[in-house]
KEFI-955503 format. One record per atom (N, C-alpha, C, O, CB): residue number from 1; residue in three letters; atom name; x negated, y negated, z. Coordinates in steps of 0.001 Angstrom, whole numbers. Each point is the difference from the previous one (the first is absolute). Glycine has a CB too. Layout:
BEGIN
resi:resn:name:east:north:up
NUM:ALA:CA:X:Y:Z;
...
//
This chain:
BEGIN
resi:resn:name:east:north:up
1:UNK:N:-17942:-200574:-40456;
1:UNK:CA:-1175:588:-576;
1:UNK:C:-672:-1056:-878;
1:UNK:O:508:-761:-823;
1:UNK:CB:515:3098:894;
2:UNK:N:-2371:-2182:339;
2:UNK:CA:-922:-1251:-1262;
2:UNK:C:141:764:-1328;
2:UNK:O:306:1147:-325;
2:UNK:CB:-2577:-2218:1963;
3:UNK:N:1836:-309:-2399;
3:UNK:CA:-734:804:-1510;
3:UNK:C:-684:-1084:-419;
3:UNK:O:384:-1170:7;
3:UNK:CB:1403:2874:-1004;
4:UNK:N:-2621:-1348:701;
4:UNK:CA:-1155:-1131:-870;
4:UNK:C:136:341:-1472;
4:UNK:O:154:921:-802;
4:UNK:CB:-2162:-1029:2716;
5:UNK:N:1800:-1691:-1721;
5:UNK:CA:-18:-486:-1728;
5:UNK:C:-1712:-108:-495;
5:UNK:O:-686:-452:916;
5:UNK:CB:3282:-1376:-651;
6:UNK:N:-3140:2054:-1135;
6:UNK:CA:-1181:-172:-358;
6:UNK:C:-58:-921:-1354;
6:UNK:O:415:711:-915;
6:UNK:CB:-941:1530:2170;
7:UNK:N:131:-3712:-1811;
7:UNK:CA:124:-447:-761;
7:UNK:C:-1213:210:-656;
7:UNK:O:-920:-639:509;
7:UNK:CB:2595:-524:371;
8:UNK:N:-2030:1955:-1995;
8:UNK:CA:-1347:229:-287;
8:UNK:C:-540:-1864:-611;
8:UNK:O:-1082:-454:370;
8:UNK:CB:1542:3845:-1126;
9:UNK:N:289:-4039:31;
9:UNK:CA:-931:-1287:-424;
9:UNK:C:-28:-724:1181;
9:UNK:O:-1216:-103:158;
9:UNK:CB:1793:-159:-2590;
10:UNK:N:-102:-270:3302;
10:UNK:CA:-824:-371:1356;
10:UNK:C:-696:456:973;
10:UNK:O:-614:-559:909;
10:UNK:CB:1788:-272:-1269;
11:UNK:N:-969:2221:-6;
11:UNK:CA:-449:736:1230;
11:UNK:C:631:329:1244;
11:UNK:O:-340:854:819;
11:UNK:CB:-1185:-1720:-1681;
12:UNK:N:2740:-134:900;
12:UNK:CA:531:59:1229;
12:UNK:C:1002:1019:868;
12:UNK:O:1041:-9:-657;
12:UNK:CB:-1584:-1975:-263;
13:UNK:N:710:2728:1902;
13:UNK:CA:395:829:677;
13:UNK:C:1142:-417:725;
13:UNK:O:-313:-813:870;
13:UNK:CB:-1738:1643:-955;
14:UNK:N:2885:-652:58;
14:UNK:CA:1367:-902:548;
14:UNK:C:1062:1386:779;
14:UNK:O:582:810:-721;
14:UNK:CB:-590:-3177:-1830;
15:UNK:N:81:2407:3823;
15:UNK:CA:573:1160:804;
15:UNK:C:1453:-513:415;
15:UNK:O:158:-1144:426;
15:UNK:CB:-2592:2052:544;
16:UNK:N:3334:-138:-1093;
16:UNK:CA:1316:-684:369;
16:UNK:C:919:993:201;
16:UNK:O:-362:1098:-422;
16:UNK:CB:-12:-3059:-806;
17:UNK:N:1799:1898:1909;
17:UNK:CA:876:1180:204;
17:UNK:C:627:71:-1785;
17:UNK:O:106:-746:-973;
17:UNK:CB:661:321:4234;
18:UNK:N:-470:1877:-2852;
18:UNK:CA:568:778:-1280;
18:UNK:C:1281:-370:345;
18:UNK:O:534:149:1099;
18:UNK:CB:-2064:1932:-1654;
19:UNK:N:2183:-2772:-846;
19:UNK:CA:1563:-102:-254;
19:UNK:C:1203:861:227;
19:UNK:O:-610:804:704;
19:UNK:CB:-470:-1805:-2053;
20:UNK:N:1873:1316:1331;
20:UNK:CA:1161:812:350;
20:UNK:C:-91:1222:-1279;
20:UNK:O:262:1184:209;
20:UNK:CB:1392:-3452:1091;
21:UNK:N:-2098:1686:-2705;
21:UNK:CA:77:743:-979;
21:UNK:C:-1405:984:-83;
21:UNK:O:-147:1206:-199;
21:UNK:CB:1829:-3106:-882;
22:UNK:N:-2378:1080:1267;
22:UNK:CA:-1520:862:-53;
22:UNK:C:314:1132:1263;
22:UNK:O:156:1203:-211;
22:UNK:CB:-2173:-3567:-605;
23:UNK:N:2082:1631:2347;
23:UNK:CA:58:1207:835;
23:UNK:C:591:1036:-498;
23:UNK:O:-562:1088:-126;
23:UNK:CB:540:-2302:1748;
24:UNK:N:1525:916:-2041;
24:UNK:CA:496:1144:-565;
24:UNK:C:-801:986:-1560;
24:UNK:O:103:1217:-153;
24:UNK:CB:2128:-2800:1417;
25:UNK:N:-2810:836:-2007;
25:UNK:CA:-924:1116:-623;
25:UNK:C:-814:872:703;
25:UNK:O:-47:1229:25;
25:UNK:CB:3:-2613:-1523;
26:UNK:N:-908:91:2350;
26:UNK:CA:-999:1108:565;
26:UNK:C:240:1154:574;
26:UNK:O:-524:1096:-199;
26:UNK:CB:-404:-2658:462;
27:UNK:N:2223:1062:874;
27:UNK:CA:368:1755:502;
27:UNK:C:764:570:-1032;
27:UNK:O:695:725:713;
27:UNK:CB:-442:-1051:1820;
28:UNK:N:130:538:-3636;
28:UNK:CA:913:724:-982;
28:UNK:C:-1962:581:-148;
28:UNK:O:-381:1072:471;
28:UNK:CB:3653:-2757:-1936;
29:UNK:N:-3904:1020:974;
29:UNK:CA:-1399:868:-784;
29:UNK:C:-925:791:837;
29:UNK:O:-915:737:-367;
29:UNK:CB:761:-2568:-1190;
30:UNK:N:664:1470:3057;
30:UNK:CA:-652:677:1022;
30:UNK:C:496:1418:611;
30:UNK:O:-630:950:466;
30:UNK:CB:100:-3279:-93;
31:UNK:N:1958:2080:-570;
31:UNK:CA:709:1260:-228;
31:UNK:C:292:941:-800;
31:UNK:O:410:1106:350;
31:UNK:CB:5:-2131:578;
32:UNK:N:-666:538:-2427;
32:UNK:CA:-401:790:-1206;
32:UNK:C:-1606:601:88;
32:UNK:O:-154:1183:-304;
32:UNK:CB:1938:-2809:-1116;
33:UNK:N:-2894:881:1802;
33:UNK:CA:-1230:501:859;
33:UNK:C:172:1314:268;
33:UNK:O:-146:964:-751;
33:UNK:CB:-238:-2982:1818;
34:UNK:N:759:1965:253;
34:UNK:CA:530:1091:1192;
34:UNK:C:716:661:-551;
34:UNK:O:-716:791:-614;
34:UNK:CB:724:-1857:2391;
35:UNK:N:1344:1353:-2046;
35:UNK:CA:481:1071:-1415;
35:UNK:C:-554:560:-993;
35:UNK:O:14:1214:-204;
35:UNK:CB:1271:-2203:427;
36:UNK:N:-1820:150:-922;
36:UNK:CA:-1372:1207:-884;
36:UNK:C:-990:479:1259;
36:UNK:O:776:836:465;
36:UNK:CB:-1163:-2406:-3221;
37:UNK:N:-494:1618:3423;
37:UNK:CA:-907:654:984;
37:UNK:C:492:827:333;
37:UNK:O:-635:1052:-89;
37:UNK:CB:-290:-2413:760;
38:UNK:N:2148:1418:-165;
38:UNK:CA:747:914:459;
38:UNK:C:223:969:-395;
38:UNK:O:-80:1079:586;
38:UNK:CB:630:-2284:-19;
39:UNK:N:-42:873:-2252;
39:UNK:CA:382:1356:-906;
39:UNK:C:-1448:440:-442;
39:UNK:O:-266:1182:217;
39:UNK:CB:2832:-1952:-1292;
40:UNK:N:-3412:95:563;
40:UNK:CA:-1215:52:212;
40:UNK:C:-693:1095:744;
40:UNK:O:-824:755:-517;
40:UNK:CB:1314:-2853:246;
41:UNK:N:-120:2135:1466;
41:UNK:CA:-582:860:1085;
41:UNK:C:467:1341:285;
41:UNK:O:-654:894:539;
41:UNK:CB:309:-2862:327;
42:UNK:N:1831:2034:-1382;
42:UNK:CA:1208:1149:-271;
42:UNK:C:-168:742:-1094;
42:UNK:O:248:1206:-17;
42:UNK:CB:1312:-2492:914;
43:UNK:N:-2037:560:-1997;
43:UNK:CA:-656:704:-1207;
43:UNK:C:-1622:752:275;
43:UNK:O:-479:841:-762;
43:UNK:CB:1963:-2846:-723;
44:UNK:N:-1881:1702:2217;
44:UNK:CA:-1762:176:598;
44:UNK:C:163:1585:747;
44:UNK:O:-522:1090:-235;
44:UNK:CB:-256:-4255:1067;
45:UNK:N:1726:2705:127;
45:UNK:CA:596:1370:817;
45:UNK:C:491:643:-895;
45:UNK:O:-870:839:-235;
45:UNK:CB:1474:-1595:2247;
46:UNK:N:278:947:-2732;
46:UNK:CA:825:933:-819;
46:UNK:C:-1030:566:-658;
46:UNK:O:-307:1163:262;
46:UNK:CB:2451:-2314:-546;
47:UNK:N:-2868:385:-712;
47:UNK:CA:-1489:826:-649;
47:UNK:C:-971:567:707;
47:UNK:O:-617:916:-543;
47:UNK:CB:712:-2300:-890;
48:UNK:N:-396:1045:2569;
48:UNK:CA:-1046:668:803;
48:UNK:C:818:1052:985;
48:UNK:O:-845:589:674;
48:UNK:CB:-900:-2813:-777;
49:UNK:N:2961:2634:402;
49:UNK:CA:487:1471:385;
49:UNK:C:499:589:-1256;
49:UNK:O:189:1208:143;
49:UNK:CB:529:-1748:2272;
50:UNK:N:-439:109:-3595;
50:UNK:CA:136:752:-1202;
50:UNK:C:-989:443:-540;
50:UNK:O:174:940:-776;
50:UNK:CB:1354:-1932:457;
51:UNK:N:-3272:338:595;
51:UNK:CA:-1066:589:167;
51:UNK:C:-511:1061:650;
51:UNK:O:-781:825:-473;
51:UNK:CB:843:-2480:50;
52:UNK:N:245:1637:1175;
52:UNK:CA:-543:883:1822;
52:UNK:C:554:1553:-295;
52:UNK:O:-572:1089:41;
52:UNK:CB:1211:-3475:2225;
53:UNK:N:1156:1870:-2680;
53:UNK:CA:1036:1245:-32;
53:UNK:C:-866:1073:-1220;
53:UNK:O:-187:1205:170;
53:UNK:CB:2974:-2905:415;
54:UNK:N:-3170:1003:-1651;
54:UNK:CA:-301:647:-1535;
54:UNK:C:-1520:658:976;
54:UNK:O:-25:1220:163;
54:UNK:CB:1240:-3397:-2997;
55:UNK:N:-1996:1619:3226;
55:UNK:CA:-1276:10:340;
55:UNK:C:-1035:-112:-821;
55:UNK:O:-962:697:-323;
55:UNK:CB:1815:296:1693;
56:UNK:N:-360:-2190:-1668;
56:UNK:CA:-937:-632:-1735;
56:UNK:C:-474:-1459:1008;
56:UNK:O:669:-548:877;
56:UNK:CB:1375:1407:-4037;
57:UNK:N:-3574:-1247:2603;
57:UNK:CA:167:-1308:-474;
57:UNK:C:512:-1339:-651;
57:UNK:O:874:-30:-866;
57:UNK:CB:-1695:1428:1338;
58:UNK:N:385:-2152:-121;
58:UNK:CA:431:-1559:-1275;
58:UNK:C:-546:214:-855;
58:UNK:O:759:-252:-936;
58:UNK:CB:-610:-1583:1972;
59:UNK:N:-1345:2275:-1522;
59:UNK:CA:-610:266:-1149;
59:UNK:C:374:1614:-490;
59:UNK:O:-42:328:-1186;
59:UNK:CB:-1886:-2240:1919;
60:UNK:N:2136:2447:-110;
60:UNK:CA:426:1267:-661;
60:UNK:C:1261:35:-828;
60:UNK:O:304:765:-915;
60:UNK:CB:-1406:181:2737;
61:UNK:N:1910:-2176:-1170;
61:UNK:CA:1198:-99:-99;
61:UNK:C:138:-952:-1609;
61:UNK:O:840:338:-833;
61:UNK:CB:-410:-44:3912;
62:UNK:N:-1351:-1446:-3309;
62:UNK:CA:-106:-661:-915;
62:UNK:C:-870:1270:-771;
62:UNK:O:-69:-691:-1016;
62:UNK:CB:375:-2058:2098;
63:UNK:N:-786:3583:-1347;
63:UNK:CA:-358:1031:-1013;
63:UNK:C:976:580:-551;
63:UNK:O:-166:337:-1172;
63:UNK:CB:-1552:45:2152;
64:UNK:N:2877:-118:-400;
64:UNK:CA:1269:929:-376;
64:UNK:C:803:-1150:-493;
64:UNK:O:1116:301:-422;
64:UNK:CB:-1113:1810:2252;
65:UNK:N:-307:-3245:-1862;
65:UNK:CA:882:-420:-1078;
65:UNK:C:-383:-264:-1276;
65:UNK:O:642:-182:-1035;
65:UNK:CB:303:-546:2618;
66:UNK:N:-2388:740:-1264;
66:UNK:CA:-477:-155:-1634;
66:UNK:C:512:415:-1267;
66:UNK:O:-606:-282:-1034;
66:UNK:CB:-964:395:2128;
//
């Protein structure tokens, strides 16, 4: 996998393979990514049929907690 270097005082753009250590971040942060979205999306569902079931709105719903 590439990764570019960007040197802002020359300007210069320098593209090269990712090290053994970096690859391994990137997919550790790409998989932490995808794990939040996920729960993310599980939390989205859970509130929107815990919506549906009550037969309230999102805003009706943020009134009752006021």
């Amino acid at each position: 996998m590439q990764t570019k270097i960007f040197n802002a005082t020359t300007g210069e753009m320098t593209e090269r393979e990712m090290n053994a250590e970096e690859l391994a971040a990137y997919k550790s942060a790409q998989e932490e990514i995808e794990t939040e979205a996920e729960a993310k999306a599980t939390t989205s569902a859970k509130k929107a049929a815990l919506l549906e079931k009550l037969g309230i709105t999102e805003d009706e719903a943020r009134l009752l907690l006021l």
